[in-house]
PDB file with SEQRES, HELIX, SHEET and CRYST1 records, atoms N, CA, C and O in Angstrom:
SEQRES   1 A   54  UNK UNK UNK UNK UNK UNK UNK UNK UNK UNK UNK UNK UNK          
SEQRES   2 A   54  UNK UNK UNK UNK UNK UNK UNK UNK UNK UNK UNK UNK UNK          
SEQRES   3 A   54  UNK UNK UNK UNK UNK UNK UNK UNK UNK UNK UNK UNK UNK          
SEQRES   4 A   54  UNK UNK UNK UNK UNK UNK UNK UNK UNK UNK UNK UNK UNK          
SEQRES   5 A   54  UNK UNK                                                      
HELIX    1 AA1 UNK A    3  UNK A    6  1                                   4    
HELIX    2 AA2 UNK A   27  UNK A   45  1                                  19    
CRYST1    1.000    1.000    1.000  90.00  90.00  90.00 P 1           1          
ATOM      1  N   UNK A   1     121.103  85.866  53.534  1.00  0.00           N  
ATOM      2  CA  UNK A   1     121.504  85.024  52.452  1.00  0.00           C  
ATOM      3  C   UNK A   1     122.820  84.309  52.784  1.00  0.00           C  
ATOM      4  O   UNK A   1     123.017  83.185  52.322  1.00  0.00           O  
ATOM      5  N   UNK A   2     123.838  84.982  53.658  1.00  0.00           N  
ATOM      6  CA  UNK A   2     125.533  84.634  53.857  1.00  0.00           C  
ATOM      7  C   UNK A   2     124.918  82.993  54.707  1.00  0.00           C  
ATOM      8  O   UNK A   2     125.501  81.933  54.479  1.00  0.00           O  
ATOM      9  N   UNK A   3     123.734  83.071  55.629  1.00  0.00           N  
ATOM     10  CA  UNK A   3     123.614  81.908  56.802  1.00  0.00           C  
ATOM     11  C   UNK A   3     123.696  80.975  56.020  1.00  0.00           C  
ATOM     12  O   UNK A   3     124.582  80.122  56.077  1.00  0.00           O  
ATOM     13  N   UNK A   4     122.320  81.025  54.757  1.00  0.00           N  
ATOM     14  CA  UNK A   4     121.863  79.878  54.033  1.00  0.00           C  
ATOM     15  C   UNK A   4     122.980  79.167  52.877  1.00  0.00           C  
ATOM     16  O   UNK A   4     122.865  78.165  52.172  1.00  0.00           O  
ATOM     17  N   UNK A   5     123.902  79.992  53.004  1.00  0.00           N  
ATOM     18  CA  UNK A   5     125.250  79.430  51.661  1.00  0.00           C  
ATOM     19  C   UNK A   5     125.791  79.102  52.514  1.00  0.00           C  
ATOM     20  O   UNK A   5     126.306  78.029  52.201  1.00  0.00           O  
ATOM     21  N   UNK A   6     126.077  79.393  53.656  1.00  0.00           N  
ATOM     22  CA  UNK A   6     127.002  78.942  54.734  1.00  0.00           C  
ATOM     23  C   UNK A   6     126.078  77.144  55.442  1.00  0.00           C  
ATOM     24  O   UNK A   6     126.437  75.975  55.584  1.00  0.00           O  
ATOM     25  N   UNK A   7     125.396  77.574  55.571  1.00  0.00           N  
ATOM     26  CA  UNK A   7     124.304  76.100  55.953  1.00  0.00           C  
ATOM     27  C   UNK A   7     124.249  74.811  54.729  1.00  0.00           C  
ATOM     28  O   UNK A   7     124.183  73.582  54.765  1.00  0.00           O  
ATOM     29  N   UNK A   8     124.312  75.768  53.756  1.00  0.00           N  
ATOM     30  CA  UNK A   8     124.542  74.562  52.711  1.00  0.00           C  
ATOM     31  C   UNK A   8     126.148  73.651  52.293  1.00  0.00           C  
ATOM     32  O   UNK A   8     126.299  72.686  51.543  1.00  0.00           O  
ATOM     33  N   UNK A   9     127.143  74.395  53.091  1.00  0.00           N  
ATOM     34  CA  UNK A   9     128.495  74.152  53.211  1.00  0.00           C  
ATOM     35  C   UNK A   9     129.315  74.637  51.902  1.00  0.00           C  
ATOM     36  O   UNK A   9     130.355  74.141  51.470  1.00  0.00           O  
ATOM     37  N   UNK A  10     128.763  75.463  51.507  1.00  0.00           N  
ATOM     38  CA  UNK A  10     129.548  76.563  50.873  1.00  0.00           C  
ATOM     39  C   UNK A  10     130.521  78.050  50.909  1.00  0.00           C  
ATOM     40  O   UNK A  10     130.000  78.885  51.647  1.00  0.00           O  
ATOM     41  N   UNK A  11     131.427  78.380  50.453  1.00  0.00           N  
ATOM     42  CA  UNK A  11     132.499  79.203  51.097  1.00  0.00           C  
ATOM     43  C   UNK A  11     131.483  80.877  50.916  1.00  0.00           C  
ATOM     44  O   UNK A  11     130.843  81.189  49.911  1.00  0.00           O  
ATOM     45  N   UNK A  12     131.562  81.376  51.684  1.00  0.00           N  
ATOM     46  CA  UNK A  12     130.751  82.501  51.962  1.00  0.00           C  
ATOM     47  C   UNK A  12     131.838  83.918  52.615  1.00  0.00           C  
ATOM     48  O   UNK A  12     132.764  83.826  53.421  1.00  0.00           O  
ATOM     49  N   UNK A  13     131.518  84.657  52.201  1.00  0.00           N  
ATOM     50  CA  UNK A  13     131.849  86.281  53.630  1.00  0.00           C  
ATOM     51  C   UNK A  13     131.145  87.159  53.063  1.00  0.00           C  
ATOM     52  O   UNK A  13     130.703  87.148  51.914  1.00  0.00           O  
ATOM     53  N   UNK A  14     131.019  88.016  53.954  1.00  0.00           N  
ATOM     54  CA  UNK A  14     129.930  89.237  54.156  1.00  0.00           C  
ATOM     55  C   UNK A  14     130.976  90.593  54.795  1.00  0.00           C  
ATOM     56  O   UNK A  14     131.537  90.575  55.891  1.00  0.00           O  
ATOM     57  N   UNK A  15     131.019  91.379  54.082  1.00  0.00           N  
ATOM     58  CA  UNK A  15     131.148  92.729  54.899  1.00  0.00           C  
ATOM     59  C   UNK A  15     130.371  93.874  54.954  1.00  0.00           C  
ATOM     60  O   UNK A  15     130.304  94.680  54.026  1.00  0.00           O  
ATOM     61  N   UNK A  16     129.810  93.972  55.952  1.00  0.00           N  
ATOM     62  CA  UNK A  16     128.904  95.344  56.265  1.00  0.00           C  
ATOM     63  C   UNK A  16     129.667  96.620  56.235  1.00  0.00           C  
ATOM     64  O   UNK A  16     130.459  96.884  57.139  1.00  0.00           O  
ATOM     65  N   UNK A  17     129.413  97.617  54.995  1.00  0.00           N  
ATOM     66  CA  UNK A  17     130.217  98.871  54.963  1.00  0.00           C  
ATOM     67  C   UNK A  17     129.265 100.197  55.782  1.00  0.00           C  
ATOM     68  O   UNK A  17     128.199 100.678  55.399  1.00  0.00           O  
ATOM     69  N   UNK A  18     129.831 100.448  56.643  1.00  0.00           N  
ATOM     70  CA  UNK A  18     128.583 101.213  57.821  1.00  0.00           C  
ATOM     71  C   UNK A  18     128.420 102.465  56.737  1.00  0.00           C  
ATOM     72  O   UNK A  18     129.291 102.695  55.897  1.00  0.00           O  
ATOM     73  N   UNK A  19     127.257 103.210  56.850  1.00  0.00           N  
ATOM     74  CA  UNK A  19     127.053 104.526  56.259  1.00  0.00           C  
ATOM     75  C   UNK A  19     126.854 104.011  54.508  1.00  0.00           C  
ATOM     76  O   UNK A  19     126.680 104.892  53.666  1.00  0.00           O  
ATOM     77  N   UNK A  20     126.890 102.856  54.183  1.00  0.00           N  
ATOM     78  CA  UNK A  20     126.757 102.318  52.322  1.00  0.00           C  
ATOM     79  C   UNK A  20     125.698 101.492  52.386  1.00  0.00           C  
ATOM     80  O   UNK A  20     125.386 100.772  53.334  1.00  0.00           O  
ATOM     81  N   UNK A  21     124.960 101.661  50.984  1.00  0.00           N  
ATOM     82  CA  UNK A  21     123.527 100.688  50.687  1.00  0.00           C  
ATOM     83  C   UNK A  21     123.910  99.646  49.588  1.00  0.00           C  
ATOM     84  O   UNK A  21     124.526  98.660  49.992  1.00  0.00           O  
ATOM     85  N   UNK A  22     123.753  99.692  48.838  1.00  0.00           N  
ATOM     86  CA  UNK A  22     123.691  98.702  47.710  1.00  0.00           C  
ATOM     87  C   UNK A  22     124.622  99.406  47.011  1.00  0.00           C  
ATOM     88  O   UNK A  22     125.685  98.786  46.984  1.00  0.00           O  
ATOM     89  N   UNK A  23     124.662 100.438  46.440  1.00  0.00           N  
ATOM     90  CA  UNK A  23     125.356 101.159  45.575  1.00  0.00           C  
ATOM     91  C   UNK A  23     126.348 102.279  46.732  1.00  0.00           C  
ATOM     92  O   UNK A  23     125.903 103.101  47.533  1.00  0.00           O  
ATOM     93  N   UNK A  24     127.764 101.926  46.439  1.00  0.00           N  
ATOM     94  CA  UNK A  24     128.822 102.442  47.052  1.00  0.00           C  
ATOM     95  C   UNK A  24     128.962 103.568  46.457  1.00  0.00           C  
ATOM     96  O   UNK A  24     128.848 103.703  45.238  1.00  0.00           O  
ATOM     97  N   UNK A  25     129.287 104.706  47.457  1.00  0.00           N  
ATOM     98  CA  UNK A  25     129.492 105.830  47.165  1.00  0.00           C  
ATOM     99  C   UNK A  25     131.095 106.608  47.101  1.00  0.00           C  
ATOM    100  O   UNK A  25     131.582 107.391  46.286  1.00  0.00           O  
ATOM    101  N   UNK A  26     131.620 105.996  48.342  1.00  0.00           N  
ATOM    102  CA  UNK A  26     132.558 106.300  48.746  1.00  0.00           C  
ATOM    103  C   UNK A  26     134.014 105.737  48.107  1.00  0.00           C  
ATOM    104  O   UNK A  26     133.876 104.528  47.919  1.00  0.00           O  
ATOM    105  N   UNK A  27     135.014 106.070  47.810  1.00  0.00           N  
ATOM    106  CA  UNK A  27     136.334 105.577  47.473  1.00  0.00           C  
ATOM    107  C   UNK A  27     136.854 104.541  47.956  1.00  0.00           C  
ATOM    108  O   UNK A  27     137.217 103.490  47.428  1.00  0.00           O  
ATOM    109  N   UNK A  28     136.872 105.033  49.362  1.00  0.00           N  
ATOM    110  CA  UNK A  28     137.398 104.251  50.376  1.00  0.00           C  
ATOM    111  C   UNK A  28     136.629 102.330  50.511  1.00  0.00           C  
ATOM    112  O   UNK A  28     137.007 101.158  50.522  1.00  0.00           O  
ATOM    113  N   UNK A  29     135.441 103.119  50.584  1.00  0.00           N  
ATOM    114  CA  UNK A  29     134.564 101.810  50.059  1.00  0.00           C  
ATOM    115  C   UNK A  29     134.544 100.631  49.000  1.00  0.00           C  
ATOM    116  O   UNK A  29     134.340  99.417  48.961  1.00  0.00           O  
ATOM    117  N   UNK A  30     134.978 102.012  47.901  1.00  0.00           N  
ATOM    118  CA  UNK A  30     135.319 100.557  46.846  1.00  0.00           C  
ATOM    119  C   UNK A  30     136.283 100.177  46.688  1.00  0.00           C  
ATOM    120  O   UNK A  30     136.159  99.200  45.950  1.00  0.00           O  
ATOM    121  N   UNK A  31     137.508 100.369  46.987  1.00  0.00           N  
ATOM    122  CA  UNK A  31     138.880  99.949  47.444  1.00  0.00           C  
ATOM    123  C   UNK A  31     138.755  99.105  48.359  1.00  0.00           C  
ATOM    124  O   UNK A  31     138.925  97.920  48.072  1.00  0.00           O  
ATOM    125  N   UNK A  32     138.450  99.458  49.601  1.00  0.00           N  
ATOM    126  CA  UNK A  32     138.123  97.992  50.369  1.00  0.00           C  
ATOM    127  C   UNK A  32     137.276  96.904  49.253  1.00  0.00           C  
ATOM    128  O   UNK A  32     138.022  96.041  48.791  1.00  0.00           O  
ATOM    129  N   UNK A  33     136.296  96.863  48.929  1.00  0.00           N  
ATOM    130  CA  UNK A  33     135.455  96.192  48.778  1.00  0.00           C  
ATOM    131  C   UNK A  33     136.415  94.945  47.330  1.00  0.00           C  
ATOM    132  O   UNK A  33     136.286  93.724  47.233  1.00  0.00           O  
ATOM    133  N   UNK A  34     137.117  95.698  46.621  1.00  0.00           N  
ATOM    134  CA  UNK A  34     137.684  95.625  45.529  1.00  0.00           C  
ATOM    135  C   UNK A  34     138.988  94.589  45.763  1.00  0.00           C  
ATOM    136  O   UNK A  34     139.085  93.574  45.074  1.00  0.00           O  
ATOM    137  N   UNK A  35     139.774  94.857  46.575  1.00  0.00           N  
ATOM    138  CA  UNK A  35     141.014  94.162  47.916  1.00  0.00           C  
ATOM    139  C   UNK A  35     140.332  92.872  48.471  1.00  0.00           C  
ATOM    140  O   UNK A  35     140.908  91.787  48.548  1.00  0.00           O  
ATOM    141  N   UNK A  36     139.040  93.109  48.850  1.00  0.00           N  
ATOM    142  CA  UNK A  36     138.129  92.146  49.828  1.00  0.00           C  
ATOM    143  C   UNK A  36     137.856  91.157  48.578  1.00  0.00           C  
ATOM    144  O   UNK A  36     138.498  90.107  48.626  1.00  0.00           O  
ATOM    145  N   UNK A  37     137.057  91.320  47.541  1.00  0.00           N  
ATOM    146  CA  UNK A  37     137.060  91.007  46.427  1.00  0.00           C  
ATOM    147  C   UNK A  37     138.279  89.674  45.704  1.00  0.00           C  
ATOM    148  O   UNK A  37     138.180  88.453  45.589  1.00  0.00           O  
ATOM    149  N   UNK A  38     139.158  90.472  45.413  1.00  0.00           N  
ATOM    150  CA  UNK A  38     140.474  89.593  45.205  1.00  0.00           C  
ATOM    151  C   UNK A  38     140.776  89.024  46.493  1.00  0.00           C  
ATOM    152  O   UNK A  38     140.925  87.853  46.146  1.00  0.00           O  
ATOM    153  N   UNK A  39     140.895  89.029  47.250  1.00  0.00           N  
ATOM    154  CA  UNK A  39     141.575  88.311  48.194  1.00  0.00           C  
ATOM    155  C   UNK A  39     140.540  86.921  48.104  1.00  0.00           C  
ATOM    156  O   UNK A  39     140.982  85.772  48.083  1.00  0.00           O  
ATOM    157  N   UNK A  40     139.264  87.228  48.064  1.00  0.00           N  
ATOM    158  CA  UNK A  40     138.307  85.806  48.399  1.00  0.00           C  
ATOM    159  C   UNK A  40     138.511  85.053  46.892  1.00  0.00           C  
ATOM    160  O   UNK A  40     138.158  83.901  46.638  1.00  0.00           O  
ATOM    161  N   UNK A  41     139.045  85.817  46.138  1.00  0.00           N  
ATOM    162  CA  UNK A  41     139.203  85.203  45.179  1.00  0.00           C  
ATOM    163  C   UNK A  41     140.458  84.404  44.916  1.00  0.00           C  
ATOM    164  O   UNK A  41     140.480  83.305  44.362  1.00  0.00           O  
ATOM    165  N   UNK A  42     141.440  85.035  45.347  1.00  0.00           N  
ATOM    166  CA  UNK A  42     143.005  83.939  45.700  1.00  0.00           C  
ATOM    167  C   UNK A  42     142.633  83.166  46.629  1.00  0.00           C  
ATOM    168  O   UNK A  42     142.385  82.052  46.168  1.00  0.00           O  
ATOM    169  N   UNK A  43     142.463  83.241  47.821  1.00  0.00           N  
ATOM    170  CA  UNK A  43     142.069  82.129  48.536  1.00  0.00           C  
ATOM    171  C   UNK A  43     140.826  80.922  48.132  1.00  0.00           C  
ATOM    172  O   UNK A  43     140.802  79.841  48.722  1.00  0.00           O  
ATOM    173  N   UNK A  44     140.034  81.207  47.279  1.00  0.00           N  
ATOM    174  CA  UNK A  44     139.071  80.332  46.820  1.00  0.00           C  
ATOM    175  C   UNK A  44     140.020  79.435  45.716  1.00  0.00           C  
ATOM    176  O   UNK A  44     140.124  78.209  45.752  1.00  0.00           O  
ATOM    177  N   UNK A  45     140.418  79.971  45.125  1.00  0.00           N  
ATOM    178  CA  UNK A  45     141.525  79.531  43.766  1.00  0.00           C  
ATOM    179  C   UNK A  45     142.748  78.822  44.136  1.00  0.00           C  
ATOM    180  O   UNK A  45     143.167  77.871  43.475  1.00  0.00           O  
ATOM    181  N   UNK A  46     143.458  79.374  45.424  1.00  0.00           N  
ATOM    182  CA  UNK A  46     144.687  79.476  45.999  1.00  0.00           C  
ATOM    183  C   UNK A  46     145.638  80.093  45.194  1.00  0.00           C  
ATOM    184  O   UNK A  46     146.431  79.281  44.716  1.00  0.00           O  
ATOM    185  N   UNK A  47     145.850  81.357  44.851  1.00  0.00           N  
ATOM    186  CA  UNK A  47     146.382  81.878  44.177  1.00  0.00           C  
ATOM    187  C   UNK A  47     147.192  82.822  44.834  1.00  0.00           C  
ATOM    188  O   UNK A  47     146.612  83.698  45.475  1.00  0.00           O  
ATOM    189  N   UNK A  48     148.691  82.810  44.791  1.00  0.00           N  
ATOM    190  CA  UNK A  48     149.260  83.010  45.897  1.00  0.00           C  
ATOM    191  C   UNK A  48     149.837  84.839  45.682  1.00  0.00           C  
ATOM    192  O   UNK A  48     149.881  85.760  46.498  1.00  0.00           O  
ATOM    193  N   UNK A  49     150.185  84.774  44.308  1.00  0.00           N  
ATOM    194  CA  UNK A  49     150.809  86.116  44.117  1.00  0.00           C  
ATOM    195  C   UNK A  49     149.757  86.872  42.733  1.00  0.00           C  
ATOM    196  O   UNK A  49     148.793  86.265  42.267  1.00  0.00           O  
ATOM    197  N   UNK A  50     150.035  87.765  42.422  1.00  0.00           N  
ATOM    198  CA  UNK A  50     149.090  88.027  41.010  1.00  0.00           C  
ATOM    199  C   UNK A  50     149.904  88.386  40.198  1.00  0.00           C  
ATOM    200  O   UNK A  50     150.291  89.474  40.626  1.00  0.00           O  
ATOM    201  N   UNK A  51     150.630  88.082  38.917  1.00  0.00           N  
ATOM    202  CA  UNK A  51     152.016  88.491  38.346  1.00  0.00           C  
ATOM    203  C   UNK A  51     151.730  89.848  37.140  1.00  0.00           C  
ATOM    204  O   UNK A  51     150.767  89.959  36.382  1.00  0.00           O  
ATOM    205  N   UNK A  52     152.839  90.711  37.279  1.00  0.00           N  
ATOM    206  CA  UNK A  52     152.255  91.818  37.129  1.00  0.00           C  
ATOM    207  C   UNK A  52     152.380  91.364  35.143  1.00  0.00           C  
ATOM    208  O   UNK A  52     152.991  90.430  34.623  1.00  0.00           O  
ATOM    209  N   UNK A  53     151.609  92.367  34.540  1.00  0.00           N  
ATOM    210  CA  UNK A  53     151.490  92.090  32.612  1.00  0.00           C  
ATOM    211  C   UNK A  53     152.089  93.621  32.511  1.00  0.00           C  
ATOM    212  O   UNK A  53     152.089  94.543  33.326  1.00  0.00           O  
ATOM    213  N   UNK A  54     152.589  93.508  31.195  1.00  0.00           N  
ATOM    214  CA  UNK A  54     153.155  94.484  30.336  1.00  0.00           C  
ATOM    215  C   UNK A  54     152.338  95.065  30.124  1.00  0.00           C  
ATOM    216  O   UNK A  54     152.451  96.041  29.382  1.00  0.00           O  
TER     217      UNK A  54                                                      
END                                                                             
């Protein structure tokens, strides 16, 4: 699916979590995934800092 969004000239990434299926099990996993997450999301936005709320 990442080729065909990417072929159509749309912003795309993919990370393969080795040992995870569809449904994450691991901590570590969803912390990455969660980090990976926001980050494509400041950079899609350009959003440089995230300011912390009361």
């Amino acid at each position: 699916m990442s080729d065909k969004i990417k072929a159509a000239g749309r912003q795309c990434e993919m990370i393969i979590f080795e040992g995870e299926g569809h449904g994450w099990r691991r901590a570590d996993t969803k912390r990455r995934a969660m980090e990976e997450e926001l980050g494509f999301v400041r950079r899609t936005f350009g959003i440089d800092a995230v300011e912390e709320r009361e």
